[in-house]
C-alpha positions, 0 to 999 in steps of 0.5 A: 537535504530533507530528512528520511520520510517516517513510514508505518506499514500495515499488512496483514499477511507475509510481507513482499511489499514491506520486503521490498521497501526494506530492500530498496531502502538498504540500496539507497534508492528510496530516502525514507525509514520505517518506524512501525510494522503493525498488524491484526494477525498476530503470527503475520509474516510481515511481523516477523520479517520486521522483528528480524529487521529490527523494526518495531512490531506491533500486532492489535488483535481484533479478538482483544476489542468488543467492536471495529472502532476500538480496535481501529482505535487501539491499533492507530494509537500505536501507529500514531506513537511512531509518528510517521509520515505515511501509512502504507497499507500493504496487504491489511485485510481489515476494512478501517472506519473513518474516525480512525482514518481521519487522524491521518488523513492526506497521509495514507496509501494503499496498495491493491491487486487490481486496476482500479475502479476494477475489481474492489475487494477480495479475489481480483486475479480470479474476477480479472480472468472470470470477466475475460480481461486482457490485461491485469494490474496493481493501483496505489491509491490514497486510503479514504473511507470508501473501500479502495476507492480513493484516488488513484496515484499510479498502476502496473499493468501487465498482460493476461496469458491464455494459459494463466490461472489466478495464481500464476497471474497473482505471480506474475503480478508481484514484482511489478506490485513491489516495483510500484509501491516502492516508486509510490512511496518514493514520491511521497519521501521527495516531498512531491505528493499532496494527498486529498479526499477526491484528488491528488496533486503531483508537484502543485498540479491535480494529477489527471489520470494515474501514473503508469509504471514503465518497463524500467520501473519508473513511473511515466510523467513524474 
């Protein structure tokens, strides 16, 4: 039996998706550990919800560094001493340069609020209902240097509702975002995953097109 895939996550905001990678590893249903929970805020909900798990916590402040690359750098030393498998980015909210990325590189995902090449960046339940969508969605995709703009993995879509406001739609979203991370990094632990700058290979083979979450929570063609 492999052992557990060594996961480091960065988020900067409360933490849904590290929680649901918690829980699913506690169920049994994801084969992987989380060494490292690292943050720019401080008071991030991510960093507490790991203290309470008894996770490392780290948190790399902006303000403590006179410019981007030393924080990257500072905050990606403390990420390599965990010496994870994959970085998750689950909510980090700083854009990273690319000497920082590229210590890991092959060994990044992220997780982002939108279908992708739509809606890159900020505020995309909003933009979603500004352009009249039909539908909404989440993406995991390799991190490169480009802002989310690396190859994609896998999306959740769901349904807009005439009545939804960004928020009820960032609601309704959640869960199919926690449901799709977890099947993401769940074919990542199985070995089964080759992350490259333009393309991603799934079991030896280029993945044409993103997987697409299905209603049971399991990603359609892995």
């Amino acid at each position: 039996m492999s052992p557990p895939c060594h996961i480091a996550i960065l988020a900067s905001g409360r933490g849904s998706n590290l929680q649901a990678l918690m829980d699913a590893i506690a169920a049994g249903a994801l084969a992987a550990r989380i060494v490292g929970v690292f943050s720019d805020k401080p008071a991030a909900g991510a960093l507490a919800l790991a203290r309470e798990a008894g996770l490392p916590a780290v948190a790399v402040s902006p303000r403590d560094h006179p410019d981007r690359d030393s924080h990257d750098a500072a905050l990606f030393s403390e990420i390599a001493a965990v010496q994870p498998d994959l970085i998750v980015f689950a909510g980090y909210m700083r854009i990273v340069g690319a000497a920082a990325l590229s210590r890991f590189e092959g060994r990044m995902i992220n997780i982002h609020p939108s279908l992708l090449p739509r809606y890159p960046g900020l505020h995309t339940h909003a933009r979603a209902l500004a352009a009249g969508d039909a539908e909404h969605g989440a993406s995991v995709h390799a991190v490169t240097a480009e802002l989310d703009a690396g190859p994609l993995l896998a999306q959740a879509r769901i349904p807009v509702q005439p009545d939804d406001d960004a928020s009820s739609l960032a609601r309704r979203l959640l869960p199919r975002e926690h449901a799709l991370l977890v099947a993401s990094v769940g074919l990542f632990a199985q070995r089964r995953l080759r992350l490259h700058p333009d393309h991603i290979m799934l079991d030896g083979r280029r993945l044409p097109a993103p997987l697409q979450l299905g209603a049971d929570n399991r990603l359609d063609g892995a």
